[in-house]
Biotite code that builds the C-alpha atoms (Angstrom):
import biotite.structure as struc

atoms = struc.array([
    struc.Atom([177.320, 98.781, 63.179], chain_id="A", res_id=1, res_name="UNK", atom_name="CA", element="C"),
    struc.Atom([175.939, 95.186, 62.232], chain_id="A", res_id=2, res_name="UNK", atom_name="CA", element="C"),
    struc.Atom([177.645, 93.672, 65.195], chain_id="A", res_id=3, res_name="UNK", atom_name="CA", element="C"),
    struc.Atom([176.514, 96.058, 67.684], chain_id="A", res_id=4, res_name="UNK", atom_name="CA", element="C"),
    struc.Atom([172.905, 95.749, 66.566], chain_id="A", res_id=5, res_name="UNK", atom_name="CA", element="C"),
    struc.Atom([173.291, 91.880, 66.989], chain_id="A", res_id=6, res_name="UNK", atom_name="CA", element="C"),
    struc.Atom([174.385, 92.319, 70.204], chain_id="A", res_id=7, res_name="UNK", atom_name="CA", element="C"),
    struc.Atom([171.626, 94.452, 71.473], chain_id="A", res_id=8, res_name="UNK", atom_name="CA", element="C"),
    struc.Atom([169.046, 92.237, 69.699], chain_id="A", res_id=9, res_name="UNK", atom_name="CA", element="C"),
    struc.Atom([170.964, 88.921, 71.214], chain_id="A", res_id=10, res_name="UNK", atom_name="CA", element="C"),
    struc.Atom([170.990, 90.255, 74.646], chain_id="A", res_id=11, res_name="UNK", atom_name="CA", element="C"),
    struc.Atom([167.464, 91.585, 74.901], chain_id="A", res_id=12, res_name="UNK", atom_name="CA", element="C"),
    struc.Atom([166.225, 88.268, 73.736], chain_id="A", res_id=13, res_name="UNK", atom_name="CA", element="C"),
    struc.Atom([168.062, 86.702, 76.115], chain_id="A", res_id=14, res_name="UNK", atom_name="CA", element="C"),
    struc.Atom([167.205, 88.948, 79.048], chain_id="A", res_id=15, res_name="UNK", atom_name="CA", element="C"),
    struc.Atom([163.530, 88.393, 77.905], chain_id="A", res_id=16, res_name="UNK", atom_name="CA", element="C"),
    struc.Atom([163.836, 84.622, 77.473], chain_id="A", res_id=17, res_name="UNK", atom_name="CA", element="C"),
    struc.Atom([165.639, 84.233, 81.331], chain_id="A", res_id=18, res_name="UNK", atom_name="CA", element="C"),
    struc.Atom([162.379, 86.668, 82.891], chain_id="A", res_id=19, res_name="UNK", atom_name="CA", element="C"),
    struc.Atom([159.765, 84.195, 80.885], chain_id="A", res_id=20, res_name="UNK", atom_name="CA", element="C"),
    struc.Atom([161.137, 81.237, 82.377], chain_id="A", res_id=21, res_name="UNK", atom_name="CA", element="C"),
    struc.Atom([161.434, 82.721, 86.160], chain_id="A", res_id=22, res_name="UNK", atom_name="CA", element="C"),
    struc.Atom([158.211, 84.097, 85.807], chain_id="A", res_id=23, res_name="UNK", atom_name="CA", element="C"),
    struc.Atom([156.642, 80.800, 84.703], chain_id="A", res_id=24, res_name="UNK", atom_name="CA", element="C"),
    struc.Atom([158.387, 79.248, 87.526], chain_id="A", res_id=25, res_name="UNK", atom_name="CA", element="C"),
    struc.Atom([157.398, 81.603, 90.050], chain_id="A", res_id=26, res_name="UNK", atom_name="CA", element="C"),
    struc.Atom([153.455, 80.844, 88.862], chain_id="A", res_id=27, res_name="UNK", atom_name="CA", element="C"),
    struc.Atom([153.850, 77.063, 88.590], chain_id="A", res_id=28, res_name="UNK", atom_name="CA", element="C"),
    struc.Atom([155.087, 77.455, 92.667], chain_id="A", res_id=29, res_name="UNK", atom_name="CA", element="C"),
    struc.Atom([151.840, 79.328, 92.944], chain_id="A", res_id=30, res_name="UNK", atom_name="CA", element="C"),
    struc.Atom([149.561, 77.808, 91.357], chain_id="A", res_id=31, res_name="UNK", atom_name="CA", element="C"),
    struc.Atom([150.840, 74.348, 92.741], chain_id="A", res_id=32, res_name="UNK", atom_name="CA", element="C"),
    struc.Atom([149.947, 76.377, 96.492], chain_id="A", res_id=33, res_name="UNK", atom_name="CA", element="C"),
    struc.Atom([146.543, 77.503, 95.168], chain_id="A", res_id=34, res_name="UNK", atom_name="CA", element="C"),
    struc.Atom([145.889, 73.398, 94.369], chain_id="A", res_id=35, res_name="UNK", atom_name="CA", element="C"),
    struc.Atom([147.708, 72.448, 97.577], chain_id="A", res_id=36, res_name="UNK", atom_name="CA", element="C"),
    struc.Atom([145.371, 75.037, 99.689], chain_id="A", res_id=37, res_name="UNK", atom_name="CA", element="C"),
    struc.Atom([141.967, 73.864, 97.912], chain_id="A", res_id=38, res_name="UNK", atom_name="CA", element="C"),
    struc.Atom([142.379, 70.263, 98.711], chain_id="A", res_id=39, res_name="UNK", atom_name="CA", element="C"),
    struc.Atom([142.808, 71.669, 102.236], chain_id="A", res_id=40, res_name="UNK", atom_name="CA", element="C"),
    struc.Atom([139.711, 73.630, 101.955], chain_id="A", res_id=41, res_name="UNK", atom_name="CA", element="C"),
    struc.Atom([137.559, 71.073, 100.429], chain_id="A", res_id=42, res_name="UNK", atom_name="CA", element="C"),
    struc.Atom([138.831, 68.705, 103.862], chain_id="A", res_id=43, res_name="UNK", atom_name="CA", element="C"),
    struc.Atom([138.049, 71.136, 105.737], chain_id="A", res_id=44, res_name="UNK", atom_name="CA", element="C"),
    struc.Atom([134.715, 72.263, 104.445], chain_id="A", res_id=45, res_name="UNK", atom_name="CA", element="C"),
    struc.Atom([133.835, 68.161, 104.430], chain_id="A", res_id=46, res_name="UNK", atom_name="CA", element="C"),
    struc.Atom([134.907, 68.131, 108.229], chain_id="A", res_id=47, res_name="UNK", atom_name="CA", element="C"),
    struc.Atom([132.104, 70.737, 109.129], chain_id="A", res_id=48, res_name="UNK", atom_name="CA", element="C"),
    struc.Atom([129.894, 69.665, 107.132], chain_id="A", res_id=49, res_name="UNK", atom_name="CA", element="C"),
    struc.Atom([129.571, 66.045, 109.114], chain_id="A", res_id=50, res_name="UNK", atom_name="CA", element="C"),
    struc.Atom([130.366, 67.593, 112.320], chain_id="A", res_id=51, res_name="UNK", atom_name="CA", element="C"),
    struc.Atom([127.456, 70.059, 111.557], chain_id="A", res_id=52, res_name="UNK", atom_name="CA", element="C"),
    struc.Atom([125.103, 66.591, 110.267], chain_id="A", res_id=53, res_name="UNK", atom_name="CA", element="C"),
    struc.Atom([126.571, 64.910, 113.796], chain_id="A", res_id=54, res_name="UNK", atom_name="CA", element="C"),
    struc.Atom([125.332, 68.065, 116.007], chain_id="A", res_id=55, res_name="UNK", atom_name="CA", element="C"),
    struc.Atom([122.108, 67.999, 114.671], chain_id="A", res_id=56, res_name="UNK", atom_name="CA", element="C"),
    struc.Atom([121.637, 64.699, 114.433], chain_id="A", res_id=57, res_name="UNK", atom_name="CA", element="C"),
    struc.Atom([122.652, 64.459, 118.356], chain_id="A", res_id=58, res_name="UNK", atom_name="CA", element="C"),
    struc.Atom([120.758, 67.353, 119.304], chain_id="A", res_id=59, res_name="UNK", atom_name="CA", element="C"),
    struc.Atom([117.325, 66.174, 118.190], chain_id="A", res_id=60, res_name="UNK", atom_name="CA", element="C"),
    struc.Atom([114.532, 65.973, 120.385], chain_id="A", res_id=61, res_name="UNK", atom_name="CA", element="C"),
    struc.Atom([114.381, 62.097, 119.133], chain_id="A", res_id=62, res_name="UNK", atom_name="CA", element="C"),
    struc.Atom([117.790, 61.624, 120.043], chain_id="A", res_id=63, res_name="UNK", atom_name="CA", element="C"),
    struc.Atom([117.560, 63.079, 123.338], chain_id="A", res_id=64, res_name="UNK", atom_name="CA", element="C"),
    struc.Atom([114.506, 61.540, 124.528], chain_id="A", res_id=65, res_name="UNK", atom_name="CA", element="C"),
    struc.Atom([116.314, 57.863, 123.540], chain_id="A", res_id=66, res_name="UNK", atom_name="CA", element="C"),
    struc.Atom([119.320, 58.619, 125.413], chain_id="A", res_id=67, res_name="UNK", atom_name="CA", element="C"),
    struc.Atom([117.031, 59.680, 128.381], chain_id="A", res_id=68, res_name="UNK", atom_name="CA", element="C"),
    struc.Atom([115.052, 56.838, 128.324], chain_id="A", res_id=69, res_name="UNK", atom_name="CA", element="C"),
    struc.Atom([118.396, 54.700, 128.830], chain_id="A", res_id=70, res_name="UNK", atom_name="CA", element="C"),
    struc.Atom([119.606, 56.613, 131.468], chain_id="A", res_id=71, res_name="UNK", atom_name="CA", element="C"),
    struc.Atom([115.862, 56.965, 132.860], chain_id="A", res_id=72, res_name="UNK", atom_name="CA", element="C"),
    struc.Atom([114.548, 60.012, 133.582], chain_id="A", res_id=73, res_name="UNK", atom_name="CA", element="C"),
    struc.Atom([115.003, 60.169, 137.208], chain_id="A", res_id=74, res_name="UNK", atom_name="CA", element="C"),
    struc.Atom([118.519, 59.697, 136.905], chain_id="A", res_id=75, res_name="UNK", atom_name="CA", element="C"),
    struc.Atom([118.732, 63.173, 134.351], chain_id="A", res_id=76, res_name="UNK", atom_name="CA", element="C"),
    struc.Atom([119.708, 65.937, 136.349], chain_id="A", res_id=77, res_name="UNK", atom_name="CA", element="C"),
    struc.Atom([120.296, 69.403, 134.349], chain_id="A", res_id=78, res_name="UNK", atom_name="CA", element="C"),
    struc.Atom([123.882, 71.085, 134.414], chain_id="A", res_id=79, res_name="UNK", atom_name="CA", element="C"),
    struc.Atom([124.259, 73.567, 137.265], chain_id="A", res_id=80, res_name="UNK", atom_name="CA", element="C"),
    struc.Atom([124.559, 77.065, 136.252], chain_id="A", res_id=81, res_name="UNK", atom_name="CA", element="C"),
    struc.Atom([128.059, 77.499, 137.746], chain_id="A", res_id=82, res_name="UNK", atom_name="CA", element="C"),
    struc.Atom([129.431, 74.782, 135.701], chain_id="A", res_id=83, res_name="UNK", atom_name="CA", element="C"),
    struc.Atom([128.258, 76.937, 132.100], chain_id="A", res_id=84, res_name="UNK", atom_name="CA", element="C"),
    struc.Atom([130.885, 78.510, 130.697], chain_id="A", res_id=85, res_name="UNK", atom_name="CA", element="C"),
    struc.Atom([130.357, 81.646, 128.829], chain_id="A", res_id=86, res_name="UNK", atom_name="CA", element="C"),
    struc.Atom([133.979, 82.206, 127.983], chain_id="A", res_id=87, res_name="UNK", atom_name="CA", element="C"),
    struc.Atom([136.776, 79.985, 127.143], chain_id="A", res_id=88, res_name="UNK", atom_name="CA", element="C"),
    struc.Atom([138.735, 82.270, 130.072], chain_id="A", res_id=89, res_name="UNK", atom_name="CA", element="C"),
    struc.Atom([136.655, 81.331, 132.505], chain_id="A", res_id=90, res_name="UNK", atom_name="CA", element="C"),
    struc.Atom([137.313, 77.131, 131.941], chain_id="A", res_id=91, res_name="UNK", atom_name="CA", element="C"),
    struc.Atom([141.031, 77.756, 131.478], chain_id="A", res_id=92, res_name="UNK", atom_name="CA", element="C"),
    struc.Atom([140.867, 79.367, 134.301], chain_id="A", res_id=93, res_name="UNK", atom_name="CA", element="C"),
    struc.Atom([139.406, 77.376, 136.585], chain_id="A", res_id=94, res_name="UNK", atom_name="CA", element="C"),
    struc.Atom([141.810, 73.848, 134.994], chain_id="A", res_id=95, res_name="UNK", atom_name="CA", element="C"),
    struc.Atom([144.916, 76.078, 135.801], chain_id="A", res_id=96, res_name="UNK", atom_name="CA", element="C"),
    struc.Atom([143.356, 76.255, 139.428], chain_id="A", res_id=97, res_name="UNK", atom_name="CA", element="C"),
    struc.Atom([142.402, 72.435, 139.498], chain_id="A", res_id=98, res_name="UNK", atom_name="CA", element="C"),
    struc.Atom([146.131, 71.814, 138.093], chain_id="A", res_id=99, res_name="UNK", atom_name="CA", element="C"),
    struc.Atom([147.738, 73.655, 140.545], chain_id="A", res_id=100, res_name="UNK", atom_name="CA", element="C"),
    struc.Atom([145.881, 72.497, 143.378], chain_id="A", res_id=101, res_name="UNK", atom_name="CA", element="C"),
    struc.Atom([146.806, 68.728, 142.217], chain_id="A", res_id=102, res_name="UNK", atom_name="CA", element="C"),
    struc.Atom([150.528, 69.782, 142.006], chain_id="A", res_id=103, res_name="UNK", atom_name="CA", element="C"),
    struc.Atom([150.328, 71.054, 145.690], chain_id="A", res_id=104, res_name="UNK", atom_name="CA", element="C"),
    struc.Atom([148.890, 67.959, 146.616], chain_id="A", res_id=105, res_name="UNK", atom_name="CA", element="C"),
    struc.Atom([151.484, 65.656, 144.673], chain_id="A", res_id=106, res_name="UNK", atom_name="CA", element="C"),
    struc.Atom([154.407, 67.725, 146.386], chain_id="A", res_id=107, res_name="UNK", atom_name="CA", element="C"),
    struc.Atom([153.084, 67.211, 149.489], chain_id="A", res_id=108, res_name="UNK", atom_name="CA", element="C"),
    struc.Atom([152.679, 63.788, 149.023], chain_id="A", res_id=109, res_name="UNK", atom_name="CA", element="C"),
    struc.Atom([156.064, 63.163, 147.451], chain_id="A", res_id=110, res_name="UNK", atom_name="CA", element="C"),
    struc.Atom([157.386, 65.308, 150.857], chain_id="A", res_id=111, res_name="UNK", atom_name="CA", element="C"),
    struc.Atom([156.061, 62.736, 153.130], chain_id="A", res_id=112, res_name="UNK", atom_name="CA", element="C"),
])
């Protein structure tokens, strides 16, 4: 009766002692992910923050009229209204057009 009572009390305690430790491991993996994925963020969130101080910066009034003033004003023309792209389609569009029409052109070439 003793033994079989030590041997029920042995092997839960050991059953309980192996799912502690793969538990702790399996949270240490985590938890090294979780650290892994917040340096990540914090790059990421330091990215757009300068490329958000960059756009403004470069879009200022101040900042245009300077570059305008280099170029001169008579030189500035505005940006046709064909050549605005509303949708990311539309200009992947129109560069697998352009590509194709230079790989006619190099075939054609290369034919000759």
């Amino acid at each position: 009766m003793f033994k079989m009572k030590f041997i029920i009390v042995s092997s839960i305690f050991i059953s309980f002692l192996l799912f502690t430790s793969t538990i702790k491991n399996k949270t240490r993996v985590i938890e090294k992910n979780i650290s892994n994925l917040t340096t990540k963020i914090s790059f990421k969130t330091k990215d757009f923050n300068e490329a958000q101080l960059d756009f403004h910066y470069l879009t200022s009034p101040a900042e245009i009229e300077k570059k305008l003033s280099i170029i001169g004003f008579d030189n500035y023309l505005p940006i046709k209204y064909s050549n605005i792209f509303f949708d990311i389609s539309d200009l992947t569009e129109i560069q697998n057009k352009i590509s194709n029409l230079k790989n006619i052109d190099e075939k054609k070439i290369q034919k000759k």
